[in-house]
N, C-alpha and C positions, 0 to 999 in steps of 0.2 A: 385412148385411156378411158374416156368415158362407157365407150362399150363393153371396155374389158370388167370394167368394173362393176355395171350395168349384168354382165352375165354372171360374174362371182357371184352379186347377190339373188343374181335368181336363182343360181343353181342352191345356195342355202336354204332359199326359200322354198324350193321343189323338195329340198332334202326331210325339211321341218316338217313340210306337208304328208311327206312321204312315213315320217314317220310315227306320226299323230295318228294318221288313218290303222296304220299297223296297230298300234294302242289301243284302236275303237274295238279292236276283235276281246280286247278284255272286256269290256261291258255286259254280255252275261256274265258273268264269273264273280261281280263286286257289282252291290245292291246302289243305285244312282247312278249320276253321271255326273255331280260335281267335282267328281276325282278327277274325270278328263279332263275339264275346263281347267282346273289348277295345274295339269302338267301340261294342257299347251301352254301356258301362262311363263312356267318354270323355260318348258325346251324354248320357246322364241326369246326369252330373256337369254340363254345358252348360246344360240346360232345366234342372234344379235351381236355378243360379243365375238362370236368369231369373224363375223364380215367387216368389224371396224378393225379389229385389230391386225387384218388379212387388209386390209384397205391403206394402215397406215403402217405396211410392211413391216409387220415381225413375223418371225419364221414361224413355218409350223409347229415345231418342238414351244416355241414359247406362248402360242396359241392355246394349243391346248391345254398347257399347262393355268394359263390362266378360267380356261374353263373350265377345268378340274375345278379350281377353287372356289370360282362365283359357285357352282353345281354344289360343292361343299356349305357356302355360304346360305344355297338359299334352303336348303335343306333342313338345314339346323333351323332356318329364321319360321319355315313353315312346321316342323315336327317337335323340339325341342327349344322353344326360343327361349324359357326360365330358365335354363342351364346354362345359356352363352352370355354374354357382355354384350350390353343395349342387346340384346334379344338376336343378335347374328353372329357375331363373330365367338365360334367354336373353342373353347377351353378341354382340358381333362374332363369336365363333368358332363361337358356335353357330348364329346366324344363318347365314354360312358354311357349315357343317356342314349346316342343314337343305337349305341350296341346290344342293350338293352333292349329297345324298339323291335331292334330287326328280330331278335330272339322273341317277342312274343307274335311278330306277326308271323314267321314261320309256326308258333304254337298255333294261332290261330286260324292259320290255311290247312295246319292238321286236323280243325276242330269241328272245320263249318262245311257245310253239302253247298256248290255254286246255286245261288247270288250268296258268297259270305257280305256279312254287313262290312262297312268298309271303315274297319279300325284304325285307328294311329298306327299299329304296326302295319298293318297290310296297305295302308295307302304312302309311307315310306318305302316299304318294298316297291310299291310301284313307281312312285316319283324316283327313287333311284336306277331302277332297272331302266324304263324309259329316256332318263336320261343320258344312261352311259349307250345304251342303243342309239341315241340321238347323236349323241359324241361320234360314234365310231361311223355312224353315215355320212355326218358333217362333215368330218376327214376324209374319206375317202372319195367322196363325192367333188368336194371344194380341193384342197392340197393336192391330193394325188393323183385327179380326173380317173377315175376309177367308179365309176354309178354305178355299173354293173357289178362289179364286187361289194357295192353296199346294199344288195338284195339278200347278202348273209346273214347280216345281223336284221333286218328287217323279216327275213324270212323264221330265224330265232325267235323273233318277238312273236311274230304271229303263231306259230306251231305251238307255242308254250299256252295260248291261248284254246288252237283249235286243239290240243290234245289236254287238256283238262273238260273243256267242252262236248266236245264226241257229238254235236249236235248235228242233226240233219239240215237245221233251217241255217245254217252257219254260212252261206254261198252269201248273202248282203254283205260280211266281214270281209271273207275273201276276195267278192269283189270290189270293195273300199279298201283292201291294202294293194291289190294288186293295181289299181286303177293309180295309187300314192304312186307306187315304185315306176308303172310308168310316164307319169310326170317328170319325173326325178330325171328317165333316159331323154325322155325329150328335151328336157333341159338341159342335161348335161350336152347333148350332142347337139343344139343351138349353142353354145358356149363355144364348140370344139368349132364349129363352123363359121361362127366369128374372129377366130383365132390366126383361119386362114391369110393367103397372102393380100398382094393388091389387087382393087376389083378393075376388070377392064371392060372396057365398055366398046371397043375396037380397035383397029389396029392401030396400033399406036400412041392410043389413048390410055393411060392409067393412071387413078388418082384411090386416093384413100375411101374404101366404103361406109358409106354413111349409113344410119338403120334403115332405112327407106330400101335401099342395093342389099343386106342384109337377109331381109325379108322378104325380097323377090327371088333369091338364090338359095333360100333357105326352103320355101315355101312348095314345090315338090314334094324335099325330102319328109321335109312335116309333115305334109299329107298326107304322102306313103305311110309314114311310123304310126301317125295314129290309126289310118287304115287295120294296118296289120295287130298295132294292139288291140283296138276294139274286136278284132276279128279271133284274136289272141284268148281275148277275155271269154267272148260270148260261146266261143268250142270249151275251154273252160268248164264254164257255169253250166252248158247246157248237154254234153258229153255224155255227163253220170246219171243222167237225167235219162237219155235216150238209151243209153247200153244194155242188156239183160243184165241182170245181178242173181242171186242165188238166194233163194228163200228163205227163212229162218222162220223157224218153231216160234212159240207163244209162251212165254212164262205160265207155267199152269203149275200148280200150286196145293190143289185139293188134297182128300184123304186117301187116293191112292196113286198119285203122284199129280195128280192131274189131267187136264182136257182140257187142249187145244190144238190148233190148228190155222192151215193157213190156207185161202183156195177153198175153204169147207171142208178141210182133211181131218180129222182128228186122230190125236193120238196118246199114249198114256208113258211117261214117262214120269224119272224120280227125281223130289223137287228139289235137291242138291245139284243136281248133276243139270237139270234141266237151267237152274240157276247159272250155274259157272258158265253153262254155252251162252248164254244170252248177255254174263260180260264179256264171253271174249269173242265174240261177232264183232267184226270193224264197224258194221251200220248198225250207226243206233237208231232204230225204230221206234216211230212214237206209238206209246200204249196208250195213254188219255191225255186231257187237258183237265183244268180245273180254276174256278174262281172262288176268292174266300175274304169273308170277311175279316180276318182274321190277324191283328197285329202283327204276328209273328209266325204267317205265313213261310219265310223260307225257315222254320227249322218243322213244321208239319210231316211226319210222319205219314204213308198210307199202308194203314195195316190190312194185309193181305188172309192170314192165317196166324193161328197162335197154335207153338205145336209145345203141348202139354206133357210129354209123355218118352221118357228116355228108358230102353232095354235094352240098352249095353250094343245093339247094333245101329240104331238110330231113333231119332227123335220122329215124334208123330204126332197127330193131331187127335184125342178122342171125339171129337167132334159129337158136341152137346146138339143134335139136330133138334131144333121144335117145330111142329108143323103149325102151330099159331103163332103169327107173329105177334109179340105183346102187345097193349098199348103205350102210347109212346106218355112222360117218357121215359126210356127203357133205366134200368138200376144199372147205379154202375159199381160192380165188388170194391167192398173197401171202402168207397170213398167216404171222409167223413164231412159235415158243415161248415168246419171250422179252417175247408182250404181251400183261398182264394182262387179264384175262379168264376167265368161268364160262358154264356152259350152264344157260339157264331154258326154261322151256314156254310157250307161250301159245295159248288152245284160242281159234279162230275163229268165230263164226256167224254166214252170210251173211244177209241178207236173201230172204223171199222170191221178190222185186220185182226180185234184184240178177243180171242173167245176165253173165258174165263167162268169157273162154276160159283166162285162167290167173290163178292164186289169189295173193291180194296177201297177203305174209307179211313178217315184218321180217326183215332182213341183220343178219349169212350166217346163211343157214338149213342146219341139219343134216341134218334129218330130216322129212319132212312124212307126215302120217297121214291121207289122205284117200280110202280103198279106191279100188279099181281103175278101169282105163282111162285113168288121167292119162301123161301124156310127162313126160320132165322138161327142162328150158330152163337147159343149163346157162350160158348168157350171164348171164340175169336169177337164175339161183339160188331157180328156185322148178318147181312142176309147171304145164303148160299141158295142152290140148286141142284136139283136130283135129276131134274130133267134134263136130256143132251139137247135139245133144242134150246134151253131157255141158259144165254150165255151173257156175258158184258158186251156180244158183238154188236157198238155204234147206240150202245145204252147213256141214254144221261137221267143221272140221278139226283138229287138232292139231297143232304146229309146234316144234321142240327145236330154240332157235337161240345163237350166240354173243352175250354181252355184253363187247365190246371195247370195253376202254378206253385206249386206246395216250395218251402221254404227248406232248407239246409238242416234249421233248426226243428222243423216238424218232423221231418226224416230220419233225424238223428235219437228223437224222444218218441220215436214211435212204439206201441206197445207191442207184444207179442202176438203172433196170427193165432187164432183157432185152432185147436190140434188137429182139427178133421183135416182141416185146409191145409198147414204146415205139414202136415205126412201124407198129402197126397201131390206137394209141390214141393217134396224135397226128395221121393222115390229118386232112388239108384239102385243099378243093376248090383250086385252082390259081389260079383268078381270084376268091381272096378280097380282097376289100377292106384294100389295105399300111393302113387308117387304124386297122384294127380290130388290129394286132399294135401300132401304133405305141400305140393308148391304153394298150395290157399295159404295152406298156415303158414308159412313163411313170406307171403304178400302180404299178409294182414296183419303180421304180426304187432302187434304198440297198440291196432285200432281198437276204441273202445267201445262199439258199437256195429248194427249192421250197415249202417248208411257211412261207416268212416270204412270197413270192411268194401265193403261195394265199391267206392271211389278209389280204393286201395288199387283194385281188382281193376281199373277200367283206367288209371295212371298207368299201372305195370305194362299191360299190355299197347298204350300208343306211345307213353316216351320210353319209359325205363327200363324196360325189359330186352329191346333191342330186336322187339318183332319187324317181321318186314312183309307188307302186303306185296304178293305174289298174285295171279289167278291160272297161272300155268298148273300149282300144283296140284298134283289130285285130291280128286276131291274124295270125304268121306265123312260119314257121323257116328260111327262107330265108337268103343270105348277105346281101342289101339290107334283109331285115327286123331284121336285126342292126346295120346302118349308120344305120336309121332309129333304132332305139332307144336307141342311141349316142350322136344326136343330139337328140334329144327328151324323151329319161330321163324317161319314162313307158311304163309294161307294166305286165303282170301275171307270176306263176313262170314261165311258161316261157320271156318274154325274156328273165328275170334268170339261167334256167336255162340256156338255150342259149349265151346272149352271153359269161358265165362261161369255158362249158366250152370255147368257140369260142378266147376269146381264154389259155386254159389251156393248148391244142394249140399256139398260135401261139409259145408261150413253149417248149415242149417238155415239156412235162407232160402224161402220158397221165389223158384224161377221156371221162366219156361223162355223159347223163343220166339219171337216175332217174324214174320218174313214179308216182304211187302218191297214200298219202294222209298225210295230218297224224294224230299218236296220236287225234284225239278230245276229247271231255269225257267226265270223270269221272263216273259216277253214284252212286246213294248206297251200291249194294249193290257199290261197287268196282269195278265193269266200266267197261270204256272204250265208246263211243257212236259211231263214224263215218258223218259224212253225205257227201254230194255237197258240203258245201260243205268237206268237207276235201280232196279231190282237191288233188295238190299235181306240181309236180316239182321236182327241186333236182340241182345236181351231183355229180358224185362223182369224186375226185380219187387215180390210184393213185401209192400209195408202198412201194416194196419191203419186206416183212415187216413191213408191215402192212395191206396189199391196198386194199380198195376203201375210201375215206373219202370219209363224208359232208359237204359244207359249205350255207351256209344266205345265199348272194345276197339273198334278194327281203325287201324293210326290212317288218313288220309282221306278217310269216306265217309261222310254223313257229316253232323255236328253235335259233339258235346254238349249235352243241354247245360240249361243255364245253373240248375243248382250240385253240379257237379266243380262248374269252376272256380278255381280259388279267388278268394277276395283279393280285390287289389290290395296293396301295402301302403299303410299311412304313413304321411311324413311323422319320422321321430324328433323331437325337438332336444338338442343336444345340450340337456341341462347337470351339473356338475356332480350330482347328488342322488342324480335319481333314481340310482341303484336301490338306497335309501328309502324313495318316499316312497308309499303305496298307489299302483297302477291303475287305473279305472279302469274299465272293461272298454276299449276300442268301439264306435259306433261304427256299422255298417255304412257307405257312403251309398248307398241305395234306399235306406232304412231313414238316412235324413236329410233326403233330397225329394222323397216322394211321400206319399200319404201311401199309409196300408191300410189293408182292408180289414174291418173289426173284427174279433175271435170269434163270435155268433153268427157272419155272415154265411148264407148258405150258396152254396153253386146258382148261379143263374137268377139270384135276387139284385136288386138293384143296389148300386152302390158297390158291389165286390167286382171291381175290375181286375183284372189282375194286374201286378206292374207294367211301367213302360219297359221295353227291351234296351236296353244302353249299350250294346254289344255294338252300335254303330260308331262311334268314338267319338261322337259328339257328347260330352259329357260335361261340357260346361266348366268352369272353375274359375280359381284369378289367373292373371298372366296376361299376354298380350291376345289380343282377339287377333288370329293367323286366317282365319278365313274369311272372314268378314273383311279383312283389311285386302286380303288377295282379293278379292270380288270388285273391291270397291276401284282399288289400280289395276285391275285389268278393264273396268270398265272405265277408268278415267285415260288411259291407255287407247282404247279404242276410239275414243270419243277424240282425244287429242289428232289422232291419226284422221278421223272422217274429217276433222273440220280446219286440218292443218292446209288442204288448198283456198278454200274457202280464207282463213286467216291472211292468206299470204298474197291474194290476190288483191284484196281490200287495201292491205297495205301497200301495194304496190301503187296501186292507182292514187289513195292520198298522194304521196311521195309525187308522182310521174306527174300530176294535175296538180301541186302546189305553185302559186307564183313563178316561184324561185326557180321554177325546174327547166322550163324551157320549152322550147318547139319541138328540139327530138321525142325531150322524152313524151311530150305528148302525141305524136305520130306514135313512137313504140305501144302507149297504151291503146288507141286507137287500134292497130293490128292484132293487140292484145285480144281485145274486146272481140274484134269478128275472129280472130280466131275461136276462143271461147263458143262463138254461134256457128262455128264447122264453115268457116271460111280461113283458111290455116293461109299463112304467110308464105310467099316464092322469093327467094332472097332478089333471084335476077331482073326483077320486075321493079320501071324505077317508083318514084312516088306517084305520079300523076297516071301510070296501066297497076298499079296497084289498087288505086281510089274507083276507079274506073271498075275494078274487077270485085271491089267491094260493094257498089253501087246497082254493079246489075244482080251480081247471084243473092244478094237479100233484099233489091226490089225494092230501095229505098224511097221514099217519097221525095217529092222535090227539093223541101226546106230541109229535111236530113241529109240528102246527096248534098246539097249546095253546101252545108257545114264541114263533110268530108272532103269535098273539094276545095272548100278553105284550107283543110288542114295541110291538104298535099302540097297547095303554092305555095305557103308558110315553110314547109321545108327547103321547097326548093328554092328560096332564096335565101332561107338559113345556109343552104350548102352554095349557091354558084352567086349570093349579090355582094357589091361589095362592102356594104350597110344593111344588115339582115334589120330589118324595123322590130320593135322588143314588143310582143302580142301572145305572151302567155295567157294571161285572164280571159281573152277573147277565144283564144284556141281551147281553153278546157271548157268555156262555154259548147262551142261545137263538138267533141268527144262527147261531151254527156247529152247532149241531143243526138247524135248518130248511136249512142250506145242503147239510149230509150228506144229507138225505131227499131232496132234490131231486137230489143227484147221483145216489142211488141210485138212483131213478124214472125217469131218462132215459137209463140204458143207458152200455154201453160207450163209444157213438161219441158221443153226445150230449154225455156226462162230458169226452172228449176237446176237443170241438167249444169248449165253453163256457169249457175250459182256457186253449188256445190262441188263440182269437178270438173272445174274449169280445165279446158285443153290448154291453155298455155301456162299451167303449172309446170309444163315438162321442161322449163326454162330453169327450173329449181335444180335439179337433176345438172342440167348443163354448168349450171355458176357451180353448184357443189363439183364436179367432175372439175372444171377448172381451178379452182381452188386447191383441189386435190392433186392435180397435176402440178401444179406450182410449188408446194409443199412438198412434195416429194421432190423436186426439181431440186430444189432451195435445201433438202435436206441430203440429199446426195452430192448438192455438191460442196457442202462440211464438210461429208464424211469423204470425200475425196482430199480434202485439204486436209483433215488432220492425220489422212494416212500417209500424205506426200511429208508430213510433216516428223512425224516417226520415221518414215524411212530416213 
């Protein structure tokens, strides 16, 4: 029984491992890693409950069910606790509440480019999904003996991971879930092989296998297995590595479609088209890396090109070349003093591989540092090149650019463009399609403003509209390709980017489009990561004295900037009258929680920081403090767990060395003790080739040997005299002189070793297992009486 039991909990624990590891592959994707530590915390409180309640035989069915509910319980206690009773237990409001959650973290994974910050909504999302993943391994794994069928939903977890990611460096994830899952078989299949029948040891001889028999007949097979998975793993990992693969083009972007190349090939292609091949390659190749100082690094932008310029077949770039590059530093259209804003750095490095005619930097750039022969483009606000030699191939740059953060409120009160500017940034072709101004005006319609217009324009298109990001379909920039996608609501960025900017002009709002790439993932040493599969474009919308703003059309890619999204909603306070009284104007909870920057500050003077980001959901308020409290019990959690051998052996010896206790139990502590120094106990061995065997392998000195050999004659007249003499006091005396020699003899770390994780804790494990076995004994056979009794 003890074995049996002994395997159930390892395979939970192979299970939990297994499934934790799978979870790690989300770690790019959401900005930390305190989110993981909080859902191991949640899944081992989960598989915990299933091994006690799988221990003290209730069925599966009512297992689970029970772990439905703590999984419900603890959910609520970490995401919504002000909603529940005493902060856990789940009500209507809290149900509500979680529903609620889950609905903005889905807005929010529509919002944000990987690493999104890790909101209340999106870290329920994942504490949920994780768990129910954990649920389904734990069953299958534990109840059903089914491991191999629990690489389904582990397999689930993980894809949803690598297929949001697309990342090349993504083989470390892969092989930490794959390395989980097989733990999970080894464990399962040491469980199934302790299951077997009686072990024989010859003819004739058979008696029940202890772990010891276990582990010598086990011990092939486990070899073999993990042989084969490591072997498993490493063709695996290293496979895709060796194989030829199929080359792919270079995002090239320029004013006549581009140049690049791969191998040294160049070629010229159109930057839509050239665009859509480079998301739908399976390999995402990396184009640069980059370091930034920059608060809010993952919503960074790298603008590639601004293409200014729409005649009804496609958008283009007039491309302002200057052959002097200014002094830095450079002006930026628009912007006025009065919008918060600092200047950060962000040092570039291209790729090899990556040949490109002008350098993709984030908006507005100040200052670029990329030695000589560049032009500068003052349309796109970055340096190009005319020359075919002079490319981004294996360039790094340095970049001094603005972090603006312009307000809702600035946006909305912004004054009218310049006419020169406003009709040169609202041109449209003549025979555009009346249906395509006619959808503006009925998006827009109530707004009263262009920046309520614009958000109008940038909600329609990710929730409301019912568009659906595709990259299968054809691609085009046309004025008909905009009528088709109008109608069809399906594209990929740059339908949702051109149709945007298209129907932005038809409103009278000066636009052009961007094209460039998405910030990247996060890597661990802090750098950001961009492949081919961030290639992006999006609009940008000008408002006077505050220049060119970014907005984010296409629903599942990039991230809505921050002054796009709607304010959170304040509590109403439910007073009888107040229809009646007069409302104050609602304060901003960003507006009085942080200090702003003063109306005269100018970009890049001291003192105009821009706000903090609070997109990460740590946002402070009253309630129960849920993380700080999970931090605190899983670390008191841990801590109980390291020092629970430690506690019990302590206790033990008080106990076994008290007067009162006797001659055994000090023999037992004594065996205790050399075991703990890696001299383990042989049951067959009497007292006196026991002491004797403790004597020689730890080399005891004379007055310590003599104290152990006390101890042994002291038993053996406990068991065979027919007046055992009463010499407890004198025998714990010699124990704690035999236990001192021993610790002296085995060193610093050994003393340490035997401290903290003593070997004859596995004594714990035996009294609990017998216990267990009693209890069950004792409870079966009730429930046999009261069924004899019914009958």
């Amino acid at each position: 029984m003890n074995g049996l039991m002994d395997g159930r909990a390892r395979v939970a624990g192979a299970a939990w491992l297994a499934t934790l590891a799978s979870a790690a592959a989300l770690l790019p994707l959401i900005d930390g890693s305190d989110w993981l530590v909080q859902t191991s915390v949640l899944l081992a409180v989960q598989s915990g409950i299933g091994v006690l309640l799988r221990w003290r035989g209730m069925p599966a069915a009512g297992t689970v069910a029970v772990q439905v509910l703590a999984s419900l319980l603890m959910l609520t206690m970490v995401s919504v606790p002000e909603h529940a009773a005493a902060g856990i237990l789940p009500g209507p409001a809290a149900l509500d509440a979680l529903g609620q959650l889950l609905a903005d973290g889905a807005d929010d994974i529509s919002r944000y480019v990987a690493p999104a910050p890790a909101t209340d909504g999106i870290r329920l999302m994942v504490f949920g999904g994780v768990l129910f993943v954990g649920l389904l391994v734990d069953l299958l794994a534990g109840p059903l003996r089914g491991a191999a069928a629990a690489g389904l939903p582990l397999l689930a977890l993980y894809s949803v991971a690598a297929g949001v990611a697309q990342d090349d460096g993504g083989w470390p994830y892969f092989l930490t879930a794959a390395a989980g899952y097989l733990v999970l078989l080894l464990a399962e299949g040491r469980d199934r092989l302790g299951r077997w029948g009686r072990f024989l040891t010859g003819p004739g001889d058979g008696r029940a296998p202890t772990p010891h028999d276990r582990a010598l007949g086990a011990a092939p097979r486990a070899r073999a297995g993990r042989r084969i998975g490591a072997l498993t793993l490493g063709v695996a990992v290293l496979a895709p590595a060796m194989l030829p693969s199929l080359g792919g083009g270079i995002l090239d972007l320029n004013e006549n479609g581009g140049r690049g190349g791969g191998g040294g090939e160049a070629t010229s292609v159109n930057p839509v088209v050239a665009l859509q091949d480079q998301l739908n390659r399976p390999q995402n190749r990396e184009v640069l890396t980059y370091t930034t100082d920059s608060p809010s690094a993952s919503e960074m932008y790298l603008r590639l090109i601004a293409l200014d310029t729409f005649d009804g077949e496609e958008w283009t770039s007039a491309r302002w070349i200057e052959n002097e590059v200014p002094r830095a530093p450079w002006p930026v259209p628009g912007l006025a003093p009065d919008v918060a804003g600092h200047e950060v750095l962000t040092r570039v490095e291209a790729a090899g591989s990556y040949a490109q005619a002008s350098l993709p930097v984030p908006y507005p750039a100040r200052w670029i540092e990329a030695g000589g022969g560049w032009l500068f483009d003052r349309g796109s606000q970055t340096l190009a090149s005319d020359d075919e030699d002079l490319t981004t191939m294996g360039l790094a740059y340095d970049v001094r650019h603005l972090l603006v953060r312009p307000t809702a409120a600035q946006l909305a009160n912004a004054p009218a463009a310049a006419q020169d500017w406003a009709s040169y940034f609202t041109r449209l072709p003549e025979d555009l399609d009346p249906a395509v101004r006619a959808a503006a005006l009925e998006v827009t319609a109530g707004a009263a403003n262009d920046y309520e217009r614009a958000v109008a324009l940038q909600d329609w298109f990710t929730r409301e509209g019912g568009f659906r990001y595709d990259t299968s379909v054809e691609s085009g920039t046309g004025a008909d390709a905009i009528v088709t996608f109008l109608d069809n609501r399906e594209g990929f960025c740059v339908h949702f980017a051109f149709t945007m900017a298209t129907m932005a002009r038809s409103l009278g709002i000066p636009a052009q489009v961007a094209v460039g790439f998405t910030p990247g993932l996060r890597q661990g040493d802090g750098s950001f990561q961009v492949g081919t599969h961030n290639a992006h474009a999006w609009p940008e919308l000008y408002f006077e004295g505050v220049g060119w703003v970014r907005f984010e059309p296409t629903p599942g890619q990039g991230s809505a900037p921050e002054y796009t999204r709607p304010e959170p909603a304040l509590p109403d306070p439910e007073e009888p009258d107040r229809q009646e009284l007069p409302q104050p104007e609602p304060q901003r909870p960003e507006e009085a929680a942080t200090p702003t920057a003063p109306e005269s500050c100018a970009p890049g003077e001291e003192g105009c920081g821009a706000l903090p980001d609070l997109a990460d959901g740590d946002q402070g308020g009253a309630g129960f403090p849920v993380r700080p409290a999970l931090w605190a019990g899983g670390g008191l959690l841990v801590a109980l767990v390291l020092a629970a051998p430690l506690l019990w052996r302590r206790r033990a010896t008080g106990r076994r060395l008290a007067p009162e206790a006797g001659t055994l139990a000090a023999w037992r502590e004594l065996n205790d003790t050399a075991w703990d120094f890696g001299i383990p106990p042989q049951p067959w061995e009497t007292p006196r080739q026991a002491a004797e065997r403790v004597v020689r392998a730890a080399r005891l000195p004379d007055e310590p040997a003599a104290a152990v050999r006390r101890v042994a004659t002291a038993v053996e007249e406990e068991l065979y005299a027919p007046h055992p003499p009463r010499q407890a006091r004198a025998l714990a005396h010699d124990v704690r002189a035999a236990a001192g020699a021993l610790r002296s003899g085995s060193g610093r770390w050994g003393a340490l070793r035997a401290s903290l994780l003593p070997r004859s804790a596995m004594r714990v494990t035996r009294a609990v297992a017998e216990r267990r076995t009693a209890a069950a004994r004792r409870l079966g056979e009730q429930l046999a009486r009261l069924t004899a009794r019914r009958r």
